[in-house]
N, CA, C and O atoms as a Tripos MOL2 file, in Angstrom:
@<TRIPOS>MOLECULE
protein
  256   255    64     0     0
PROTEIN
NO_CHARGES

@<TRIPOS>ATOM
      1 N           0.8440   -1.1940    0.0000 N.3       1 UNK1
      2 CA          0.0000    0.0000    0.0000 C.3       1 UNK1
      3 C           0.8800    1.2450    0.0000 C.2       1 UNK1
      4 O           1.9830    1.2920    0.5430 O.2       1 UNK1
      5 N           0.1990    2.4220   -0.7670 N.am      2 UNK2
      6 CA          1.0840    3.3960   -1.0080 C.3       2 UNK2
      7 C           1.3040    4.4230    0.5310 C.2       2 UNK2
      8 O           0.4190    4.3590    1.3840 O.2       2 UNK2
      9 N           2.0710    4.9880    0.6740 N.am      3 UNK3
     10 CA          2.4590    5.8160    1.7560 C.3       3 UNK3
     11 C           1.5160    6.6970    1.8170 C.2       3 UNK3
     12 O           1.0570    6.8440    2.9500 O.2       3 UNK3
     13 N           0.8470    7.6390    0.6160 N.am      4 UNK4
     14 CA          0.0730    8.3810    0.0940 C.3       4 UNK4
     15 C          -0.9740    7.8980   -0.7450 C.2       4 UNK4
     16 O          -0.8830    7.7650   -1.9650 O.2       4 UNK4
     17 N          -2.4970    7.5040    0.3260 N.am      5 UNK5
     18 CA         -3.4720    7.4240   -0.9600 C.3       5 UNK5
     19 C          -4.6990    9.1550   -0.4750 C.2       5 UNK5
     20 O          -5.0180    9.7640    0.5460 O.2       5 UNK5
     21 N          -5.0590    9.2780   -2.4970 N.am      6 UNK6
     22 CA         -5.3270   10.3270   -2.4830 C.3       6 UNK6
     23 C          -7.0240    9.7500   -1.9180 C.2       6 UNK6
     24 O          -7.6850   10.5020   -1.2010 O.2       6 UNK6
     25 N          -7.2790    9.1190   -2.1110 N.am      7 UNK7
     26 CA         -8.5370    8.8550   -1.5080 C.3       7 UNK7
     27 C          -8.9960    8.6360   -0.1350 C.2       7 UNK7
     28 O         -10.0160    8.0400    0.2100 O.2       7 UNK7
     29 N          -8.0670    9.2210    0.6420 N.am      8 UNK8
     30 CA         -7.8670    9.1640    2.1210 C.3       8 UNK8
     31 C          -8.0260    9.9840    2.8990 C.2       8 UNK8
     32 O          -7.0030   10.2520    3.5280 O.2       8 UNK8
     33 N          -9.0550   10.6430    3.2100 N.am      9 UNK9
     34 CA         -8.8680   12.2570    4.2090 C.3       9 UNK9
     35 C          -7.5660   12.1240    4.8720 C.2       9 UNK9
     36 O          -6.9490   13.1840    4.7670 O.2       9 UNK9
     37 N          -6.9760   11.3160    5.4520 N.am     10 UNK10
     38 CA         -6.0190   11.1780    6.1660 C.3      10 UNK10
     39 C          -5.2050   11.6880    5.5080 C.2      10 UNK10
     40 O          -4.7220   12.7050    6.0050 O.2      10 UNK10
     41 N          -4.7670   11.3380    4.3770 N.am     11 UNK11
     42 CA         -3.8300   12.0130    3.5620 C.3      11 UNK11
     43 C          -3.5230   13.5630    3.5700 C.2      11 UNK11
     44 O          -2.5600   14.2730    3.8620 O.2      11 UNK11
     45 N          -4.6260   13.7160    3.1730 N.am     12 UNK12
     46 CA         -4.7480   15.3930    3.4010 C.3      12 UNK12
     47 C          -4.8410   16.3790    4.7000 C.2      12 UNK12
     48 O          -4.8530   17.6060    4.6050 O.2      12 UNK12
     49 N          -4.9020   15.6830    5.8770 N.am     13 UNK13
     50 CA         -4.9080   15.9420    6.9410 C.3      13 UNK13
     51 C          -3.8430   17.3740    7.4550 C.2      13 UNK13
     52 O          -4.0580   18.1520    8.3850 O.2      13 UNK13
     53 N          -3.0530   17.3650    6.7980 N.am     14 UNK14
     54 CA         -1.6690   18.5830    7.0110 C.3      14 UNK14
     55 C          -1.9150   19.7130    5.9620 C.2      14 UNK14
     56 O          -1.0810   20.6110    5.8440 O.2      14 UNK14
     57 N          -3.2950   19.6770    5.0310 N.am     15 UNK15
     58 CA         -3.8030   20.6820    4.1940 C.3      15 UNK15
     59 C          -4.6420   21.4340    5.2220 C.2      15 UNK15
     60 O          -4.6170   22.6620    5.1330 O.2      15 UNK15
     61 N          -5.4400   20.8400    6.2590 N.am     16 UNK16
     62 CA         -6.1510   22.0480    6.6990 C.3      16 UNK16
     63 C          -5.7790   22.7200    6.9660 C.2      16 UNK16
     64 O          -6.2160   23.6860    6.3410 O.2      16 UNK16
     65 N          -4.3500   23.2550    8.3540 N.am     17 UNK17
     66 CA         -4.4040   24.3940    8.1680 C.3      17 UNK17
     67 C          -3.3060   25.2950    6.9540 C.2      17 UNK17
     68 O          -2.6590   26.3420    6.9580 O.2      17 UNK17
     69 N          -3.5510   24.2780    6.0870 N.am     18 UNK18
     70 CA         -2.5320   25.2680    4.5810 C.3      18 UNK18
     71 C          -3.2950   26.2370    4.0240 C.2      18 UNK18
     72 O          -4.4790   26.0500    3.7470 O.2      18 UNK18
     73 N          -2.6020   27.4740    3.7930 N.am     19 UNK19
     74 CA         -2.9280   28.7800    2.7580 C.3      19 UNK19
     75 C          -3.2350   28.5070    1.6500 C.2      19 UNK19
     76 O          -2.6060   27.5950    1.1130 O.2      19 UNK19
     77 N          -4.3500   29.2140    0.8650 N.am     20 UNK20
     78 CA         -4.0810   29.1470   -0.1980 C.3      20 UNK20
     79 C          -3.4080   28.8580   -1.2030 C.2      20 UNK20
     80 O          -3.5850   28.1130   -2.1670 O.2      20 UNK20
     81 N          -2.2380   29.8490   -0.7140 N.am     21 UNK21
     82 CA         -1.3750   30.1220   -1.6560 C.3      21 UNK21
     83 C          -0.4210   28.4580   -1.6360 C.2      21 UNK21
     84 O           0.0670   27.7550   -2.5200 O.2      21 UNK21
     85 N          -0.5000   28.3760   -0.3020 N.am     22 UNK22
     86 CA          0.3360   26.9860   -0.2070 C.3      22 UNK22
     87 C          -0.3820   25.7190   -1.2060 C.2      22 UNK22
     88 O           0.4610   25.0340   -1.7860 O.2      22 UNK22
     89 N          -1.6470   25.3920   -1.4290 N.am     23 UNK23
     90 CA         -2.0360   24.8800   -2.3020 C.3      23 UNK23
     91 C          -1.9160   24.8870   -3.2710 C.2      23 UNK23
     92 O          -1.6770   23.8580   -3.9020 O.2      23 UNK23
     93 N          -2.0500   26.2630   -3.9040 N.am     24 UNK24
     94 CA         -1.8130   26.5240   -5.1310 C.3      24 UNK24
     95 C          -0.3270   26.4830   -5.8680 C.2      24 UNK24
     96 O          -0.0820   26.4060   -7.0720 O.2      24 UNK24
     97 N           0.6840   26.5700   -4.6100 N.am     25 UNK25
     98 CA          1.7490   26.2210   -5.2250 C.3      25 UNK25
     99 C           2.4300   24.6450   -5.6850 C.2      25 UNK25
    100 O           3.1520   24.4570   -6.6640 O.2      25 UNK25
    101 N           2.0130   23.6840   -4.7660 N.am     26 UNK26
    102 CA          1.3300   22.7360   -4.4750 C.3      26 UNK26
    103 C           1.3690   22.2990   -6.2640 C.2      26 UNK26
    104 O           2.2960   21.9290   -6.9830 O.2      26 UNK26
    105 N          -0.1370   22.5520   -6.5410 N.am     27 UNK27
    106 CA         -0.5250   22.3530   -7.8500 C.3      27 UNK27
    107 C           0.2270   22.8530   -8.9940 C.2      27 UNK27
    108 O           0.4790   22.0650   -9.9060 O.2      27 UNK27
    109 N           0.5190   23.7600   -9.0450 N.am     28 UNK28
    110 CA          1.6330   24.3520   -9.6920 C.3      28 UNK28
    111 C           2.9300   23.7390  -10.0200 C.2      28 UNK28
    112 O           3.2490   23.3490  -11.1430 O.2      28 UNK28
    113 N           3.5670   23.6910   -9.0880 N.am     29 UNK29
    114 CA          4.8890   22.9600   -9.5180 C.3      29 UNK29
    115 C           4.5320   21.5060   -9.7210 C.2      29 UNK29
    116 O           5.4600   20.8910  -10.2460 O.2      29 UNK29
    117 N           3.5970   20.8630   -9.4930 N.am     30 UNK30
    118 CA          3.4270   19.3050  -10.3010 C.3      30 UNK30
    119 C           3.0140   19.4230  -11.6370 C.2      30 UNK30
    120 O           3.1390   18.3920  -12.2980 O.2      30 UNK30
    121 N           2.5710   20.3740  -12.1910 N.am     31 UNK31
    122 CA          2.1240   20.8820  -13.8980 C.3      31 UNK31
    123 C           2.8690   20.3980  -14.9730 C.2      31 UNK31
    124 O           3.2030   21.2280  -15.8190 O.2      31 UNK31
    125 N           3.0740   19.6800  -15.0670 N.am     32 UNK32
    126 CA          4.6480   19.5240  -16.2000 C.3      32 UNK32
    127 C           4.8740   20.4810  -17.3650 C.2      32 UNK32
    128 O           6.0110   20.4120  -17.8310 O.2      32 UNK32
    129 N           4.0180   21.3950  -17.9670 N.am     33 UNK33
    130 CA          4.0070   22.7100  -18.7860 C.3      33 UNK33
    131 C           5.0190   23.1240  -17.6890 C.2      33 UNK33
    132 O           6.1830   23.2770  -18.0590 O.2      33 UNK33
    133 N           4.7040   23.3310  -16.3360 N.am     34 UNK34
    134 CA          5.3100   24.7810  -15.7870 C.3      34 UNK34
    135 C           6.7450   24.1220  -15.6530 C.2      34 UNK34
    136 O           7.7460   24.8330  -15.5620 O.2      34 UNK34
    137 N           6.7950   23.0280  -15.6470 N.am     35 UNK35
    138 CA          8.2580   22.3200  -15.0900 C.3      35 UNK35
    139 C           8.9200   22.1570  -16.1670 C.2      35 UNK35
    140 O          10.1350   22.0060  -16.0430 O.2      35 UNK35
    141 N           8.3590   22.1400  -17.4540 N.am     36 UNK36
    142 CA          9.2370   22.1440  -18.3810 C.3      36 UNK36
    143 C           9.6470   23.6560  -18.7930 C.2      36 UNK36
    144 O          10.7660   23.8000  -19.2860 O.2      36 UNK36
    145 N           8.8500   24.7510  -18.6320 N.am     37 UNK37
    146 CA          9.1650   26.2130  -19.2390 C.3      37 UNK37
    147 C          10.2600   26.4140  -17.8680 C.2      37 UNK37
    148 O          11.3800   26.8780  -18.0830 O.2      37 UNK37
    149 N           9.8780   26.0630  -16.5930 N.am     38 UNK38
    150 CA         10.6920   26.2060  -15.6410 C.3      38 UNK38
    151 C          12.3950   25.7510  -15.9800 C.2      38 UNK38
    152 O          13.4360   26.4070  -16.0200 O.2      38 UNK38
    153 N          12.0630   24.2750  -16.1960 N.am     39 UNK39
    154 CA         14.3420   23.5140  -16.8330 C.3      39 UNK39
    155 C          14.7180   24.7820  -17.4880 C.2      39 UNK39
    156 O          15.5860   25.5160  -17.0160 O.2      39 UNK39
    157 N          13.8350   25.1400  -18.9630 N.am     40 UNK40
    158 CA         13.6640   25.5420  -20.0820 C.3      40 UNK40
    159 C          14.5700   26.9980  -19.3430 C.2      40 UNK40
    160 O          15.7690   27.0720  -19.6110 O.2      40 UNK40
    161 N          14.0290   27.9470  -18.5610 N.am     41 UNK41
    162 CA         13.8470   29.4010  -17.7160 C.3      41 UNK41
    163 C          15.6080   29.4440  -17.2880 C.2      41 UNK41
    164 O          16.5450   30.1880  -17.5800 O.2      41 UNK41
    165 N          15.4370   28.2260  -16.4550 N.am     42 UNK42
    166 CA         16.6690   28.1820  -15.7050 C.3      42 UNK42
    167 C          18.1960   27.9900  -16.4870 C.2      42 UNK42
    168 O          19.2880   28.5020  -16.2400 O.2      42 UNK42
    169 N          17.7030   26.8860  -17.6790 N.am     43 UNK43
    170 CA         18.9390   26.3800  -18.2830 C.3      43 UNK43
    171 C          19.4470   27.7730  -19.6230 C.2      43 UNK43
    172 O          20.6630   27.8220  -19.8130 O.2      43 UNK43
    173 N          18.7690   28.5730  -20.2790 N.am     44 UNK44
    174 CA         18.8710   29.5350  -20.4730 C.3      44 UNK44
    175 C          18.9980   30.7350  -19.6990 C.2      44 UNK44
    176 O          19.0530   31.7550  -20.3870 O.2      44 UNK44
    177 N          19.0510   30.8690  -18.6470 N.am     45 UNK45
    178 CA         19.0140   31.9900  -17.4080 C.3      45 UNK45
    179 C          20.9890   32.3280  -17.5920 C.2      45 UNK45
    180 O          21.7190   31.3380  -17.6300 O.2      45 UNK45
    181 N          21.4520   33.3740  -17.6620 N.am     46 UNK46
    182 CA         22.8480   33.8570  -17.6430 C.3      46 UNK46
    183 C          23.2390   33.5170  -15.9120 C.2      46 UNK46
    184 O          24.3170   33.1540  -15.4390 O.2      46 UNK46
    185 N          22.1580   33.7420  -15.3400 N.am     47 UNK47
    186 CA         22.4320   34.0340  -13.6350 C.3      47 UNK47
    187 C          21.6150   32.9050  -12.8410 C.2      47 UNK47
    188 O          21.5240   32.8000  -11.6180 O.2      47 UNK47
    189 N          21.2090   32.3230  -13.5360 N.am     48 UNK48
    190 CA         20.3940   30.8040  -13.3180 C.3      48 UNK48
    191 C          18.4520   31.4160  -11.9720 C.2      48 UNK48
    192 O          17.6220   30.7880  -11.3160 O.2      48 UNK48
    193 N          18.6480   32.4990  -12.2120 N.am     49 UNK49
    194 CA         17.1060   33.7260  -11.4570 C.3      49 UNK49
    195 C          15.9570   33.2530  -12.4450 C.2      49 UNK49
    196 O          15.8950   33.0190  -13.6520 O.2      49 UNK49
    197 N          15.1260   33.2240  -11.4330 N.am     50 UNK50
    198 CA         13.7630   33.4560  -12.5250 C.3      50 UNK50
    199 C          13.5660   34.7520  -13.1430 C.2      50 UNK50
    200 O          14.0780   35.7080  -12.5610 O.2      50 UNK50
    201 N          12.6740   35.0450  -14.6190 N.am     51 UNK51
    202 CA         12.8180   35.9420  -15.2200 C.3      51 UNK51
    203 C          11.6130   36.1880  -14.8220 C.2      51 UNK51
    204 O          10.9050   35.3520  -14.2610 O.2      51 UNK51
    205 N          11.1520   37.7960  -15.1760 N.am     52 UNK52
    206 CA         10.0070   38.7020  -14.7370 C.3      52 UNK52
    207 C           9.3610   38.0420  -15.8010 C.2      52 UNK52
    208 O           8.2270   37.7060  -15.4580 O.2      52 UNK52
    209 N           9.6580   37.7030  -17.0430 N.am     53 UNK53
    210 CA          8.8080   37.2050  -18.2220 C.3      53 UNK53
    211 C           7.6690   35.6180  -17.8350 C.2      53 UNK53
    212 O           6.5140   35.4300  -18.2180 O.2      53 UNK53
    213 N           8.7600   34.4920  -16.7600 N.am     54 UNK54
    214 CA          8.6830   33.6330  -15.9840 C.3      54 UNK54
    215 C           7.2810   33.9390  -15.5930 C.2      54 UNK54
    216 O           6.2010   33.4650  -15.9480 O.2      54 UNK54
    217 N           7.6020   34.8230  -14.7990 N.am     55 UNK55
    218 CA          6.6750   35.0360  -13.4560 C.3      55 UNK55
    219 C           5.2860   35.4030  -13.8020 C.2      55 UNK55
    220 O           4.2300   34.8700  -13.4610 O.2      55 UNK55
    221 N           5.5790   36.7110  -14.7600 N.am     56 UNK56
    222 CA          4.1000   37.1370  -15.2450 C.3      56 UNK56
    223 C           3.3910   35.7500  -15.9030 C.2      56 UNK56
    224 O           2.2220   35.5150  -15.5970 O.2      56 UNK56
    225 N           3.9820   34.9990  -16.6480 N.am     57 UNK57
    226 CA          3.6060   33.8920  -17.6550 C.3      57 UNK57
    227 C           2.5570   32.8790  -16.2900 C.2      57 UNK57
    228 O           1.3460   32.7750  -16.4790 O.2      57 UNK57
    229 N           3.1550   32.2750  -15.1120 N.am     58 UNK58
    230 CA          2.6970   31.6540  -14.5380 C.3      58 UNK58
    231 C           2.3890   32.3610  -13.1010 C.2      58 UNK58
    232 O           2.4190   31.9170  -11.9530 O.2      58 UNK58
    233 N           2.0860   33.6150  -13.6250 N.am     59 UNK59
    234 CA          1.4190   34.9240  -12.1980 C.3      59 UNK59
    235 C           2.2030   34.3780  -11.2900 C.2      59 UNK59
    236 O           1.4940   34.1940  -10.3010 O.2      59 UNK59
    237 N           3.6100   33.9070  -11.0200 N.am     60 UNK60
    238 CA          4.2260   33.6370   -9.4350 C.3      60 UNK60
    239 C           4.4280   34.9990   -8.7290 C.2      60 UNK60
    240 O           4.5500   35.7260   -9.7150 O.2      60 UNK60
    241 N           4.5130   35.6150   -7.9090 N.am     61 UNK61
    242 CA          4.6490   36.6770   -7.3130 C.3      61 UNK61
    243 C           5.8510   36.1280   -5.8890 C.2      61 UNK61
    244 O           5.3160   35.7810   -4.8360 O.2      61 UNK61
    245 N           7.1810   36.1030   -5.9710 N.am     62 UNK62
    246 CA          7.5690   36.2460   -4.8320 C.3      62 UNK62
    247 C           7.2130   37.4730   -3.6870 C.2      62 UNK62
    248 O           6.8070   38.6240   -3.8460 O.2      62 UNK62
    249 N           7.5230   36.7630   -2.5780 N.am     63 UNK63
    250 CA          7.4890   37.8770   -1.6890 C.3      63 UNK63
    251 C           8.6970   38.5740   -1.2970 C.2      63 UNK63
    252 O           9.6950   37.9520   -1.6610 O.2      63 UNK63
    253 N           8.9840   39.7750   -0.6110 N.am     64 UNK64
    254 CA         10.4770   40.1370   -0.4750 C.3      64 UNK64
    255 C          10.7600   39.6290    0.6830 C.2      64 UNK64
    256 O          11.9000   39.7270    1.1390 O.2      64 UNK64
@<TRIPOS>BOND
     1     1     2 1
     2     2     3 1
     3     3     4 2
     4     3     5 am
     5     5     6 1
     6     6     7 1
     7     7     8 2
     8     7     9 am
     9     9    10 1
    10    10    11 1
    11    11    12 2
    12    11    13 am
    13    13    14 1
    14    14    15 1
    15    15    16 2
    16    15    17 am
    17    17    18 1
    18    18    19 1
    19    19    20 2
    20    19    21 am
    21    21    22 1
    22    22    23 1
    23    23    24 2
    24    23    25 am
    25    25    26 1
    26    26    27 1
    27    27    28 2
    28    27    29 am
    29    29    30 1
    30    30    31 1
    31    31    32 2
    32    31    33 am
    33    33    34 1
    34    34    35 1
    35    35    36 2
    36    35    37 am
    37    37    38 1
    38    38    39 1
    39    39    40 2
    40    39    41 am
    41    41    42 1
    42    42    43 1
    43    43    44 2
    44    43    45 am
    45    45    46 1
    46    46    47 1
    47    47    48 2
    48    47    49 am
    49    49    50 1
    50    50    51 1
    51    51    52 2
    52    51    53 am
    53    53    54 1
    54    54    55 1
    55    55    56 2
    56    55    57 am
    57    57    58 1
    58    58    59 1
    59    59    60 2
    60    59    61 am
    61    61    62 1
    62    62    63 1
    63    63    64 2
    64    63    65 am
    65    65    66 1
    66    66    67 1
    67    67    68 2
    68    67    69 am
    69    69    70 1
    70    70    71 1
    71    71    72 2
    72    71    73 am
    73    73    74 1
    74    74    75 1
    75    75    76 2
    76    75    77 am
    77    77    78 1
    78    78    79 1
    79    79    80 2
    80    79    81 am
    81    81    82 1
    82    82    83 1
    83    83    84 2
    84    83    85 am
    85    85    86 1
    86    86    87 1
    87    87    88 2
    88    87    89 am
    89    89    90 1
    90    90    91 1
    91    91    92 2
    92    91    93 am
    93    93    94 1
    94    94    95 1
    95    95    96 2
    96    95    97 am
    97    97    98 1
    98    98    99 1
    99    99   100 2
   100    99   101 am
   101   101   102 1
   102   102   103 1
   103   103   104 2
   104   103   105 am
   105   105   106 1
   106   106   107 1
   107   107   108 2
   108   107   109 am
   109   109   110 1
   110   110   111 1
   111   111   112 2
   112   111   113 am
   113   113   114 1
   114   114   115 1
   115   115   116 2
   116   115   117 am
   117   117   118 1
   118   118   119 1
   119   119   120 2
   120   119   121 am
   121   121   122 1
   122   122   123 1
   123   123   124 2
   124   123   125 am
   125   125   126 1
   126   126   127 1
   127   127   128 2
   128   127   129 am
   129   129   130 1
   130   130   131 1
   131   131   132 2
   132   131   133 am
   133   133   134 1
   134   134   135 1
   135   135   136 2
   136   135   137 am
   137   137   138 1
   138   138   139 1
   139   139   140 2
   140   139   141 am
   141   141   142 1
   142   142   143 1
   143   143   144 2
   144   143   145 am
   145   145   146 1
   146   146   147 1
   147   147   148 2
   148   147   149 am
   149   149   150 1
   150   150   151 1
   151   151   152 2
   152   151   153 am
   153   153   154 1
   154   154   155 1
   155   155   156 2
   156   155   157 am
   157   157   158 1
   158   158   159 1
   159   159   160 2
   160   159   161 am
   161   161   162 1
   162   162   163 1
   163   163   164 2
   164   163   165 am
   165   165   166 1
   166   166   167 1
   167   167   168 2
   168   167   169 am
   169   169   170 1
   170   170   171 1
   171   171   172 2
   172   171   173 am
   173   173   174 1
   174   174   175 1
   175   175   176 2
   176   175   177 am
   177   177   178 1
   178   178   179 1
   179   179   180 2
   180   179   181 am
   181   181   182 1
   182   182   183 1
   183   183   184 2
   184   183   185 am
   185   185   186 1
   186   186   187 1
   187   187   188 2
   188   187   189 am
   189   189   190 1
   190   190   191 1
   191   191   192 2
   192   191   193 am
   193   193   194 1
   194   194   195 1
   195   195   196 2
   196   195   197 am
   197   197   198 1
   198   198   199 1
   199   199   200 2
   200   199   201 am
   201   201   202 1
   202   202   203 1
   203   203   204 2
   204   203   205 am
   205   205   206 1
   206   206   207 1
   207   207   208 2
   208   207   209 am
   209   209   210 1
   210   210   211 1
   211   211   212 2
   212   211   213 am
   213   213   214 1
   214   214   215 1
   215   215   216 2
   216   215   217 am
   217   217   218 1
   218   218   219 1
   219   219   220 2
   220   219   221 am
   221   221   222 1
   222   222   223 1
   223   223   224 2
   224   223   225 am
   225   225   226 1
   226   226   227 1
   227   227   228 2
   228   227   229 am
   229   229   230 1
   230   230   231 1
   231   231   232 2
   232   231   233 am
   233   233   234 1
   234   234   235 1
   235   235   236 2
   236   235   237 am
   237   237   238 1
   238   238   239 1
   239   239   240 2
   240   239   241 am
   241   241   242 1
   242   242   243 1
   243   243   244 2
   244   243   245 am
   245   245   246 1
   246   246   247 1
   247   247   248 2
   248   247   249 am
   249   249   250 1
   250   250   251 1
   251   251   252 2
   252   251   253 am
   253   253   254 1
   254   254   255 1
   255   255   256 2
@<TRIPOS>SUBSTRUCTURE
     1 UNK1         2 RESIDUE 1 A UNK
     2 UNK2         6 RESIDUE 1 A UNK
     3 UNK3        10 RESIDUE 1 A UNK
     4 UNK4        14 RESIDUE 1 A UNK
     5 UNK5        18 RESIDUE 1 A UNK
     6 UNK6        22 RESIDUE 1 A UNK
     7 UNK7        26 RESIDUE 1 A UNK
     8 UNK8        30 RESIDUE 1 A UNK
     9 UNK9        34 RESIDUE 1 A UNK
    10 UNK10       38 RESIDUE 1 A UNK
    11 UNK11       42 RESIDUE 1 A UNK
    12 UNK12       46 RESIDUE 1 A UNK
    13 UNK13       50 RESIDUE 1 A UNK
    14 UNK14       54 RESIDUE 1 A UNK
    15 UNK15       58 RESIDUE 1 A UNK
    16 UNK16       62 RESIDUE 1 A UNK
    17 UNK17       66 RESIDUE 1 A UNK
    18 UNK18       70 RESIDUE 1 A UNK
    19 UNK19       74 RESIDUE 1 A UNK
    20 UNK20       78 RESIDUE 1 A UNK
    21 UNK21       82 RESIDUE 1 A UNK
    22 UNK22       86 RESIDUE 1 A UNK
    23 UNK23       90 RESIDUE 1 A UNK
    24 UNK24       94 RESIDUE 1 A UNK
    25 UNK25       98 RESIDUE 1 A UNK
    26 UNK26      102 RESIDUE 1 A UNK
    27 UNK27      106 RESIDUE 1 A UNK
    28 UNK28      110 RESIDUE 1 A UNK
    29 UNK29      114 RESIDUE 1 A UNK
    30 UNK30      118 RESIDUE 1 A UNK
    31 UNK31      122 RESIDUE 1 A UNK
    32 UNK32      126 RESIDUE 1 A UNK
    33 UNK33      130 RESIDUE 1 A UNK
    34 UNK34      134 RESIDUE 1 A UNK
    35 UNK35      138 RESIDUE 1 A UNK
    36 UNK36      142 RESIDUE 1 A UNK
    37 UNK37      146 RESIDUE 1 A UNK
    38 UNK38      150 RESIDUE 1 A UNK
    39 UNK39      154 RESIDUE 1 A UNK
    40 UNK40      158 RESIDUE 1 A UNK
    41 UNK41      162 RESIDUE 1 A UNK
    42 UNK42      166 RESIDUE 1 A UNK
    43 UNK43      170 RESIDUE 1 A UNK
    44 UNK44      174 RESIDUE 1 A UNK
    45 UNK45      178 RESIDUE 1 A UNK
    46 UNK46      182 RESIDUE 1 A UNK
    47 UNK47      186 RESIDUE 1 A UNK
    48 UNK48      190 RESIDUE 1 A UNK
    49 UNK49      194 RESIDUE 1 A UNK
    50 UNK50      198 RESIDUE 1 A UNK
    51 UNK51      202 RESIDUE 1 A UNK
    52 UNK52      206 RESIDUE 1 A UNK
    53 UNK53      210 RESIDUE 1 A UNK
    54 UNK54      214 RESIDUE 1 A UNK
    55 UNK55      218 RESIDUE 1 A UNK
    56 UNK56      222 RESIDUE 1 A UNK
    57 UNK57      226 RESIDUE 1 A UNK
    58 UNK58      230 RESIDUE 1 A UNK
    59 UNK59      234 RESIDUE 1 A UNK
    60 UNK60      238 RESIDUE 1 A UNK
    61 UNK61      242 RESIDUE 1 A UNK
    62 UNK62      246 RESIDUE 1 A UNK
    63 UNK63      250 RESIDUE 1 A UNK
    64 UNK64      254 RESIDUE 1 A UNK
């Protein structure tokens, strides 16, 4: 049996008290579009930074 089944409230048990935003990032970086423009971002990057072009594309907003 898997360590993680998604059909398990239990599973999800460490989501209640998660943010939004924590979800949504969550979903996000498992996307494989975003993970591939992401290699894609980085392996072209001069300074290996995410680009403002990046960010707007997949609305990430760091915080300072």
């Amino acid at each position: 049996m898997p360590e993680f089944d998604w059909r398990s409230p239990e599973s999800y048990r460490s989501l209640q008290d998660a943010e939004i935003t924590d979800i949504a990032w969550e979903c996000l970086r498992r996307n494989t579009d975003y993970q591939r423009d992401y290699d894609t971002m980085i392996a072209s990057s001069p300074d290996g930074q995410v680009t403002p072009e990046f960010r707007r594309k997949w609305g990430i907003c760091f915080r300072p």
